[in-house]
C-alpha positions in Angstrom: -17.9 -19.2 29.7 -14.8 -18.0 28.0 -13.2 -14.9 28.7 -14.1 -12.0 26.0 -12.1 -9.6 24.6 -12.0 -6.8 21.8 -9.7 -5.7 18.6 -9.0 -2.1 17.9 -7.6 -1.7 14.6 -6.0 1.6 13.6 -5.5 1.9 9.7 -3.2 5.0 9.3 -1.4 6.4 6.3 1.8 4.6 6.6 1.1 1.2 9.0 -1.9 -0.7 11.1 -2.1 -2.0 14.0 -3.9 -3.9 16.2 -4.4 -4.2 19.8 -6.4 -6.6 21.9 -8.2 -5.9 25.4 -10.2 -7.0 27.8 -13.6 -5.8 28.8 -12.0 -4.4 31.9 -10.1 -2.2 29.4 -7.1 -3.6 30.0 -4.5 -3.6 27.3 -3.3 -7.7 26.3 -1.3 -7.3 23.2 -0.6 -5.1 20.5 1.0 -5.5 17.3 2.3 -3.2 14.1 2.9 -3.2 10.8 4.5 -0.3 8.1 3.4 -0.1 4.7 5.0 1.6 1.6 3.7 5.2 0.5 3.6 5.3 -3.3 4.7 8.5 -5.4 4.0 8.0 -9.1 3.9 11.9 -9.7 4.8 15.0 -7.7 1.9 15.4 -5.0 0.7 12.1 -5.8 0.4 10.1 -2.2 -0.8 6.0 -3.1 -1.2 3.2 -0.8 -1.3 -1.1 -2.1 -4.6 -2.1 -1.1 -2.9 -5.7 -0.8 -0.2 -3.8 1.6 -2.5 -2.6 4.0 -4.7 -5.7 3.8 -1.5 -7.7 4.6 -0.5 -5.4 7.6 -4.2 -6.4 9.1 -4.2 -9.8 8.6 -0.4 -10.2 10.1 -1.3 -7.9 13.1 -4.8 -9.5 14.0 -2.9 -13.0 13.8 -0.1 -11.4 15.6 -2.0 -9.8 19.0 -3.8 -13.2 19.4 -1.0 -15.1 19.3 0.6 -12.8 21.7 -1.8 -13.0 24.1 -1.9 -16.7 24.2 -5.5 -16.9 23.6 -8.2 -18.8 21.4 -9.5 -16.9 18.2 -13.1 -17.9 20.2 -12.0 -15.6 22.7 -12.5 -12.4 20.5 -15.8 -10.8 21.2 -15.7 -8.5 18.4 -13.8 -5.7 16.6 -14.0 -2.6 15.3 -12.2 -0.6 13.0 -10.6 3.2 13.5 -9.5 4.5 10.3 -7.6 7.5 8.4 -10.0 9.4 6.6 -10.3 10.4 3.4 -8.3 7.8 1.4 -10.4 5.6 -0.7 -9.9 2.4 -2.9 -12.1 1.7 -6.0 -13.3 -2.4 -5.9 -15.7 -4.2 -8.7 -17.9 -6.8 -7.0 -15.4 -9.8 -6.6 -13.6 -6.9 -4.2 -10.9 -7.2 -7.1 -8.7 -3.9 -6.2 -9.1 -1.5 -9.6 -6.3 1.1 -8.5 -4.3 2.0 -5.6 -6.0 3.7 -2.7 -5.5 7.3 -3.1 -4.3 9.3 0.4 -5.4 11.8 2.1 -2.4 14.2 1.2 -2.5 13.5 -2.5 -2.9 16.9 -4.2 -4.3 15.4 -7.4 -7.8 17.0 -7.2 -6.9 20.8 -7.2 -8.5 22.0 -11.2 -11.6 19.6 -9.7 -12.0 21.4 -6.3 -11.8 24.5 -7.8 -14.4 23.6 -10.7 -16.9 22.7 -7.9 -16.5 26.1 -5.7 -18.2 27.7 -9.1 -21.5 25.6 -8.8 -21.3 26.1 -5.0 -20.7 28.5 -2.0 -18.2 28.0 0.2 -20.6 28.5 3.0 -23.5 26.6 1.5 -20.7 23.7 1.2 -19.6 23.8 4.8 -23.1 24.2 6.2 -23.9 20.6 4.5 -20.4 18.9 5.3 -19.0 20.7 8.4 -16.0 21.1 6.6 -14.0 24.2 4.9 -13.5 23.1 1.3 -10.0 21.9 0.3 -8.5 18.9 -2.5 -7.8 16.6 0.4 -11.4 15.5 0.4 -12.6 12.4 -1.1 -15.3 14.0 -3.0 -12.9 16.0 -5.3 -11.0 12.7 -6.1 -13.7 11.0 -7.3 -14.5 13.7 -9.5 -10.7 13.8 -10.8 -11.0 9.6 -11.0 -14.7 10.1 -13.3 -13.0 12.9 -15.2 -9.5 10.8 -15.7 -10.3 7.2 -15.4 -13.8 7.4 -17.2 -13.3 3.3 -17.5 -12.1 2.7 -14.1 -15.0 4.7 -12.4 -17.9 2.5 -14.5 -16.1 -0.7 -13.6 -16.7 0.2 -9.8 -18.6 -1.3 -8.0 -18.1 1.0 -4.6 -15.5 3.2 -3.8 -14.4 2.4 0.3 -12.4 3.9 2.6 -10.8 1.7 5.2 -13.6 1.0 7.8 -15.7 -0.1 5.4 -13.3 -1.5 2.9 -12.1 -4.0 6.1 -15.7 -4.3 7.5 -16.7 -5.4 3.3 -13.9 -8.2 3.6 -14.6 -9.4 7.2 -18.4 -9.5 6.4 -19.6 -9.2 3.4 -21.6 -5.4 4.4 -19.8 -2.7 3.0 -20.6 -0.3 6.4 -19.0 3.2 7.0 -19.6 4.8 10.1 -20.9 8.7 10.2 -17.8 10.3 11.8 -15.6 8.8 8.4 -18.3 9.2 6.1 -17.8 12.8 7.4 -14.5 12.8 5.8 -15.8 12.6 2.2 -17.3 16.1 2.0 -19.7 13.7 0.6 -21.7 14.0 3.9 -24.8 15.8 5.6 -23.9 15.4 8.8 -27.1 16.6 10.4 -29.4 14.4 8.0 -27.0 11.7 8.2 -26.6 10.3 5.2 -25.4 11.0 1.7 -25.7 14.5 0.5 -28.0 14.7 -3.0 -27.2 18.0 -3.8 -23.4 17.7 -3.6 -23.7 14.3 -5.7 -25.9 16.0 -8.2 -23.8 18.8 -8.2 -20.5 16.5 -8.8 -21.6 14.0 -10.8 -20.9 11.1 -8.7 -23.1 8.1 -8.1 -24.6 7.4 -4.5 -24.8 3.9 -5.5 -20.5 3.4 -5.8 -21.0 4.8 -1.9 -20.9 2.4 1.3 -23.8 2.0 3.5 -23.5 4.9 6.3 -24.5 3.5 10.1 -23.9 5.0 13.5 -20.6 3.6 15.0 -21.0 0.8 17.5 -23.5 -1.1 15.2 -22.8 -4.8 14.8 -22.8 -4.5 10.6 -22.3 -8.6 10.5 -20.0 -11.2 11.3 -16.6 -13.0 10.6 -17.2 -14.9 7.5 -15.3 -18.4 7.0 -13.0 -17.6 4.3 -11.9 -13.9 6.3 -11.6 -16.5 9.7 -9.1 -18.7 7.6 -7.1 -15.4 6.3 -7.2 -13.2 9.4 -7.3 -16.0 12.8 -10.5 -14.3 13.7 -13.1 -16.8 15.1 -16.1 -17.8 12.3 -18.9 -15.4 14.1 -17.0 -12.9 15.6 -19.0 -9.5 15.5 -18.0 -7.1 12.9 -19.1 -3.5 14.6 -18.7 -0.2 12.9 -15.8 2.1 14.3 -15.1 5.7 13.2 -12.2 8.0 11.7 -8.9 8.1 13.7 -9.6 11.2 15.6 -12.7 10.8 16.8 -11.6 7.3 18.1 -9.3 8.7 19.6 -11.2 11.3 21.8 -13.0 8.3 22.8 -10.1 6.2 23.8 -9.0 9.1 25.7 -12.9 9.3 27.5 -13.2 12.7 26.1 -16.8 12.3 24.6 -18.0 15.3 26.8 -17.5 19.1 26.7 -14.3 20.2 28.5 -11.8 17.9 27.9 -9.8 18.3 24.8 -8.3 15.4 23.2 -4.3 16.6 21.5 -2.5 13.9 19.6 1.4 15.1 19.2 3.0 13.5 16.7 3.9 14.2 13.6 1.4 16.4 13.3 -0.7 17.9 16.4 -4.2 17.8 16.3 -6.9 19.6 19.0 -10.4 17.9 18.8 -13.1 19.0 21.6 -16.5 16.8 21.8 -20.1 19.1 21.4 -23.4 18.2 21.4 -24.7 19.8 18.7 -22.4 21.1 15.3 -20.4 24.3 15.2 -21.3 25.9 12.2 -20.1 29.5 12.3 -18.7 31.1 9.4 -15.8 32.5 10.9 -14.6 29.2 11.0 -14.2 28.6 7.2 -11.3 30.7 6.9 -9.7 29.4 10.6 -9.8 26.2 8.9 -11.6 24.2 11.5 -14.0 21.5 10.8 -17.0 20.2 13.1 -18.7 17.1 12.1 -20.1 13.4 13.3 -18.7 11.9 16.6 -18.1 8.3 16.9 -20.4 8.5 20.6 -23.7 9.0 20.2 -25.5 12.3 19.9 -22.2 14.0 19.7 -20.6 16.4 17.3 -16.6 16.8 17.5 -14.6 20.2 16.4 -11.4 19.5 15.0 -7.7 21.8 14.5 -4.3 20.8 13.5 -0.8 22.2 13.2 1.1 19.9 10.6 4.3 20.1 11.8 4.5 19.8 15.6 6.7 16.8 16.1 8.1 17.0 12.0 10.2 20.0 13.5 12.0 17.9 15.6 12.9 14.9 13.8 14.0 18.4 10.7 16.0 19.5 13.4 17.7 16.2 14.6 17.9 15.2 10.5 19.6 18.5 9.8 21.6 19.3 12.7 21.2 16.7 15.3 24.4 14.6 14.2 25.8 14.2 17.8 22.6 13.7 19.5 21.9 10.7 16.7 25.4 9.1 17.5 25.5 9.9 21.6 21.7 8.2 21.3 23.3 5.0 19.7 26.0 4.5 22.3 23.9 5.1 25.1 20.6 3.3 23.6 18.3 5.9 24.1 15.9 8.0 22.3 17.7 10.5 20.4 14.6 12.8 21.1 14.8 12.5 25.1 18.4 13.7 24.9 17.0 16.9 22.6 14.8 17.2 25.5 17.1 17.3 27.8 19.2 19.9 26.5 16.5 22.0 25.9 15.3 22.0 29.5 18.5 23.2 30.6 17.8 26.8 28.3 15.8 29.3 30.0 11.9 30.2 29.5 11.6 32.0 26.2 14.4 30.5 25.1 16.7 33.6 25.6 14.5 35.4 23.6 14.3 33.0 20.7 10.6 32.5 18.6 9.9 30.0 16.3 6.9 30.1 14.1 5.9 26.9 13.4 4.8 27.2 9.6 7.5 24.8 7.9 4.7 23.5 5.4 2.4 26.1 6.1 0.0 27.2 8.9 -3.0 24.8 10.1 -5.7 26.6 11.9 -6.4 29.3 12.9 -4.4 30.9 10.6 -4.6 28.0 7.9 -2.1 29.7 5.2 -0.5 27.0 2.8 1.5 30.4 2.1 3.3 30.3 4.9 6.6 29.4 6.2 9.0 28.9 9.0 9.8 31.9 11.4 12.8 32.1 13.5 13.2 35.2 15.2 15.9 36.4 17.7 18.5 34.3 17.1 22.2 36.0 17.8 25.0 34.5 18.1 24.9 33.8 21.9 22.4 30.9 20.9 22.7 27.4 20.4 21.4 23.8 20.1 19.4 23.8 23.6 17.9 27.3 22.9 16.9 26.3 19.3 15.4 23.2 20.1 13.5 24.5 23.2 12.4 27.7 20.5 10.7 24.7 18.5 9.3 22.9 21.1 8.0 26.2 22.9 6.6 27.5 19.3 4.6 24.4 18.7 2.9 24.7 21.8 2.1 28.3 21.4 0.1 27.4 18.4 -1.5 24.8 20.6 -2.7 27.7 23.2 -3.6 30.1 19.9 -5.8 26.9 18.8 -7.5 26.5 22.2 -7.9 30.2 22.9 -9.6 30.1 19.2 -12.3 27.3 20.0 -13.1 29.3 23.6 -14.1 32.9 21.6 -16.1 30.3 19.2 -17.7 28.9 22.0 -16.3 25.7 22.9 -15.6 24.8 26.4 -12.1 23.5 27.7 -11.0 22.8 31.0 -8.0 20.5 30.3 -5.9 18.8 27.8 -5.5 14.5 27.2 -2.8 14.3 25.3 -1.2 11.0 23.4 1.3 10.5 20.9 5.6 11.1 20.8 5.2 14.5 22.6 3.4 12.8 25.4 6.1 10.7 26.3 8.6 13.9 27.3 7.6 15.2 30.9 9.9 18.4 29.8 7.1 19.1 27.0 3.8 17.9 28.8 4.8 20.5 31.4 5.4 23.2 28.8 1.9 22.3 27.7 0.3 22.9 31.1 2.5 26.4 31.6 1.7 28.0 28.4 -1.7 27.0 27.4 -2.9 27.2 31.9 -4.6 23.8 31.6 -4.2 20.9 33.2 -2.3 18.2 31.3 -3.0 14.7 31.4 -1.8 11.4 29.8 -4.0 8.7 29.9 -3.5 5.1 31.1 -3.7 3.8 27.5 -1.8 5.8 25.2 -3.0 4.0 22.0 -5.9 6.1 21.7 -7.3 5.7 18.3 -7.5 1.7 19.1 -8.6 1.8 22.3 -11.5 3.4 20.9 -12.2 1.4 18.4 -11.8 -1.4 21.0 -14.7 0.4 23.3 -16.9 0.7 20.4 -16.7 -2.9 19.2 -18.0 -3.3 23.0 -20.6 -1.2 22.8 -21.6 -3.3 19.6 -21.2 -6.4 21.3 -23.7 -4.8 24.2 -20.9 -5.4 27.0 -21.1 -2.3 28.0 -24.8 -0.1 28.8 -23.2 3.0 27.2 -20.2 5.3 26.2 -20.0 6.7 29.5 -19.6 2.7 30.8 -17.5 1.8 28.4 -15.0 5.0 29.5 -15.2 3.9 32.8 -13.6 0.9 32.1 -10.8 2.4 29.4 -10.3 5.2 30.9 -7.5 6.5 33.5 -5.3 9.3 34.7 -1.5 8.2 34.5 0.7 11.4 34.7 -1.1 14.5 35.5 1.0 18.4 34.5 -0.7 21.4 36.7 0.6 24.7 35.2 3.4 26.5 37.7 1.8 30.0 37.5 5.4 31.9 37.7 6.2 30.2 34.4 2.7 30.3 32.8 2.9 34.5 33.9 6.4 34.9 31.6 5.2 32.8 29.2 2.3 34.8 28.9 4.5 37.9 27.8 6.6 35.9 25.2 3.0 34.5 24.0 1.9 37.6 23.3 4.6 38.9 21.1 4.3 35.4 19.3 0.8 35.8 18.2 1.9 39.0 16.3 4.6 37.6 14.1 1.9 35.9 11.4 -0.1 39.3 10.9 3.5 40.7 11.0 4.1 38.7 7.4 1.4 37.6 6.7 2.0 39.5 2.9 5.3 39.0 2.9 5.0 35.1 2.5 2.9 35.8 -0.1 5.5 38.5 -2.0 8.2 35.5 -1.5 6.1 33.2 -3.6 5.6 35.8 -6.2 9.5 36.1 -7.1 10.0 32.5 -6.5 7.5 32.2 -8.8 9.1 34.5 -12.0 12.5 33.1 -11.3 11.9 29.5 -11.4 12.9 28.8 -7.8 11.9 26.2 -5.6 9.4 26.8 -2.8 
């Protein structure tokens, strides 16, 4: 019997990639590909569908030949997925515009349109979502209302999963945790929602096929074998949207553990049995909808520019750390890191705000703006940088402290992505937030759950709790020093004050930026 092994594709905004285990969970190979972001107007965001299509094809080729095995060897795989962005095909899967992202801006007059036939709350009790353009369902309405011709030519409008799963297979399947995504979705009935297509406009029939992840949806057809490498036959299994993969990958399918992904942006997801629908939440931003593991519900938060401050900060005044970096081959970011370590806690009294394209949740405030506060003249680079680094995590702790008052449990952090890799900053995790702080084995979350589903599909595996078994393990482990944690504590609690503090202010700045014609 040959040996079997799993894909995990992660479609993201800017590059796939693809990475091939075995059933022990073991990572073989991975491989990556970038893509181009298009711009054609301001707060436009547009991907090729041929680009991403290509960056599949070339990585799936890629990880098998890496690994040195046959294509016959490849179980099945599964696909996680960024969500939101959505590509309009007629039936000969003939491309009939660019995918639109999810941080095109496009679809504000048509969000706002729909909030008259709808309450906010009455919205978010169907979807799990707080309303906002982003959303797929507000595009569609701009591309109805825009491209009138384009929109009757569709045949179905896909987001990745199912876009990839449609060319693999022939079955046009999205999974419920990325159907979530479109605001399209009841996610405690499960399926489409009629009153929000009724209410929109929009067709249910130009809609994928939702399905639970972990469902075999079909097979490798010949002509996708002779485009991608994949084995004729090999299973085709639903997968889910990034995040929610990525709590899996990281075995965090059960209350308690809390699944942060520091990268560009940091997100906080927790796992629940049952949805969090409270209506506090809508203005916090937060969003609770369909887990990729069974009988699950996840709860997600995000602060958009965790580790964007540092690569503003090493663009704008990081110079010598850029050109010490290139004579000594490192990472320009683990010598940032260093020098901040050597400046004390609190940062001699130095507080950065986070807000540099506004605030995610709790306070989620597109308002709002960058705070530094403290700074004299007996500062520099270290204290600044540490400030940053230290202000990012403080809106980690305000995020966690958030989701305990709403009821959701969390014991300790798994954390992935660039901020994961500096021991300096997983350390300031565990002192300021008091939780433990792990990194997992596999640090390519998103694809190691995707890999663990397309198990699950294949039936290698009894359950999710099996499958984490075999993914999942502890590699570096940060317990909080309680002397730190107790004068981080202090600083903490000066820190949450500073957003109520100007909190009108932002909103007065706008306002004369506004009558004079400035930038903002």
């Amino acid at each position: 019997m040959l040996p079997m092994y799993l894909v995990g594709l992660d479609v993201g905004t800017t590059g796939c990639k693809a990475v091939l285990f075995n059933v022990d969970g073991r990572l073989i190979a991975q491989s990556y590909r970038e893509y181009p972001l298009y711009h054609p107007k301001p707060s436009w965001s547009e991907e090729e569908p041929g680009d991403v299509w290509h960056g599949v094809v070339e990585t799936v080729k890629e990880v098998i030949a890496k690994a040195g095995i046959r294509a016959e060897e490849v179980e099945s795989l599964s696909v996680s997925a960024q969500g939101e962005a959505f590509t309009p095909l007629d039936k000969e899967l003939n491309p009939l515009y660019r995918c639109i992202t999810t941080w095109d801006d496009r679809a504000v007059k048509q969000h706002d349109e729909f909030l008259k036939l709808i309450e906010r709350e009455e919205l978010f009790n169907i979807t799990g979502h707080p309303s906002s353009p982003v959303y797929t369902l507000f595009k569609l309405m701009w591309f109805k209302q825009n491209k009138p011709e384009i929109y009757e030519k569709t045949w179905k409008f896909l987001l990745w999963e199912d876009y990839i799963n449609m060319v693999l297979c022939g079955v046009p399947a999205i999974d419920y945790s990325l159907a979530s995504r479109t605001m399209l979705f009841d996610i405690r009935r499960f399926n489409w929602s009629y009153e929000i297509l009724e209410l929109s406009g929009l067709d249910m029939d130009k809609l994928p096929e939702p399905y639970p992840s972990g469902k075999v949806v079909g097979e490798v057809s010949r002509k996708a074998s002779e485009e991608t490498g994949l084995a004729e036959g090999t299973l085709v299994v639903t997968g889910g949207h990034d995040q929610a993969c990525g709590t899996l990958g990281v075995g965090a399918v059960n209350p308690g553990a809390t699944y942060v992904a520091t990268g560009t942006v940091e997100s906080i997801v927790a796992s629940l049995y049952t949805p969090l629908l409270l209506r506090e939440m809508i203005p916090m931003g937060f969003a609770s909808y369909c887990h990729v593991a069974p009988n699950r519900y996840l709860i997600l938060g995000a602060n958009p520019t965790a580790g964007l401050l540092l690569r503003w900060f090493r663009d704008k005044f990081g110079e010598k750390y850029v050109e010490e970096a290139s004579k000594k081959g490192v990472s320009v970011y683990d010598l940032m890191m260093e020098d901040a370590s050597k400046a004390p806690v609190g940062s001699g009294g130095l507080l950065v705000a986070p807000y540099f394209m506004g605030a995610g949740t709790p306070n989620w405030d597109t308002y709002a703006r960058g705070l530094i506060i403290g700074l004299t003249v007996a500062h520099g680079k270290p204290e600044i940088i540490r400030a940053i680094v230290e202000g990012v995590t403080y809106e980690l702790r305000l995020n966690i402290e958030t989701l305990e008052k709403l009821g959701v449990e969390i014991e300790e952090i798994r954390t992935v992505g660039g901020g994961a890799r500096s021991r300096f900053w997983l350390q300031l995790k565990a002192d300021i937030t008091g939780k433990r702080v792990v990194v997992p084995n596999i640090t390519e979350a998103s694809s190691a759950g995707a890999a663990m589903l397309a198990g699950l599909g294949a039936r290698l595996y009894k359950d999710v709790d099996d499958a984490v078994s075999k993914f999942y393990r502890e590699s570096k482990i940060h317990q909080p020093n309680l002397n730190v944690k107790k004068a981080y504590d202090r600083f903490y609690s000066v820190y949450v004050k500073l957003y109520p503090a100007v909190k009108n202010t932002y909103r007065e700045v706008f306002q004369v930026l506004e009558e004079i014609g400035g930038e903002q």
